[in-house]
C-alpha positions as CSV (number, residue, x, y, z in Angstrom):
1,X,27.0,-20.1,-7.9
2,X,28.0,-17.6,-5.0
3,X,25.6,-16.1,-3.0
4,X,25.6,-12.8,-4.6
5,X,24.8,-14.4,-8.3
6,X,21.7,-16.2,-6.5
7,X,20.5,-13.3,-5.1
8,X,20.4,-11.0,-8.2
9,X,17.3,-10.3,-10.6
10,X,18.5,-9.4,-13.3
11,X,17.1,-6.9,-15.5
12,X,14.4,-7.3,-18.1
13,X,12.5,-5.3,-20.8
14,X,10.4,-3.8,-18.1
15,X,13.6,-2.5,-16.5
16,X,15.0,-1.2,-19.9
17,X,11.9,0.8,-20.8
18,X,12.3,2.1,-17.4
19,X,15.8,3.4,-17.8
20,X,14.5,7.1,-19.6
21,X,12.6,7.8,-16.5
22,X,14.9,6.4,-13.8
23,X,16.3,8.5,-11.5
24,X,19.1,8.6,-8.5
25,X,18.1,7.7,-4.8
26,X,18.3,11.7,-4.1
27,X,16.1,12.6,-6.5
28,X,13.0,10.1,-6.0
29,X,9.9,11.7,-4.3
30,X,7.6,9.6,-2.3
31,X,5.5,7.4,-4.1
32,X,7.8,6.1,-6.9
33,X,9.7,2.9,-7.2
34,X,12.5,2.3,-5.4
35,X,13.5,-0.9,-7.1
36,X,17.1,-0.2,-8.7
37,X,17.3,-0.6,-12.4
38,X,21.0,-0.9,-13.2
39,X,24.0,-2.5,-12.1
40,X,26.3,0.3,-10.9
41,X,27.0,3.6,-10.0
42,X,25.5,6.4,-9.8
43,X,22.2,3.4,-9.3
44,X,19.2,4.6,-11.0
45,X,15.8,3.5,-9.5
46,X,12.7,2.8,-11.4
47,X,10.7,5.5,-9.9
48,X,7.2,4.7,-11.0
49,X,4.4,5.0,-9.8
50,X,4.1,3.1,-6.0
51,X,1.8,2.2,-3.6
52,X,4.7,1.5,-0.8
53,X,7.9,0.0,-2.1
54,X,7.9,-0.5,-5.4
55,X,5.0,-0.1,-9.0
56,X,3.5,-3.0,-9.5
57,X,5.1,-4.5,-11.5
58,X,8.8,-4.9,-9.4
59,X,6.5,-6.1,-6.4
60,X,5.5,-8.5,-8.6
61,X,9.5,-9.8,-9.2
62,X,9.6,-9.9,-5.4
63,X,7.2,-12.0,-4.7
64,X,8.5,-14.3,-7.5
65,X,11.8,-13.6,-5.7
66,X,10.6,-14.4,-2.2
67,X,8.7,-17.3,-3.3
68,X,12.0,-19.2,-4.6
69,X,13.6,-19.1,-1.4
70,X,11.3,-21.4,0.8
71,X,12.3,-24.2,-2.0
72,X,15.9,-24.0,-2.2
């Protein structure tokens, strides 16, 4: 497994649902999700509701995703 592969969450329902709403990196206004939702161009972002970063549901996914690192 390359590095890429092991670095990559793929999507899930949450991100599917998401895909109606999702918009381009230009068109996101401060306070929505910034966590991208597809695999290629033009990249659509979640754009839900934030408090910083990311709705809480892709924060979430990070700290899952940050939290598998310190055992490998």
């Amino acid at each position: 497994m390359n590095e890429y592969q092991r670095e990559f969450i793929p999507a899930n329902a949450y991100d599917v649902q998401r895909l109606p709403y999702a918009k381009r990196l230009e068109e996101l206004s401060p306070g929505e999700c910034i966590w991208p939702i597809n695999g290629g161009g033009p990249y659509l972002f979640c754009a839900a509701k934030a408090v910083g970063k990311y709705c809480p549901h892709h924060k979430a996914r990070l700290i899952q995703k940050k939290g598998t690192h310190s055992h490998q």
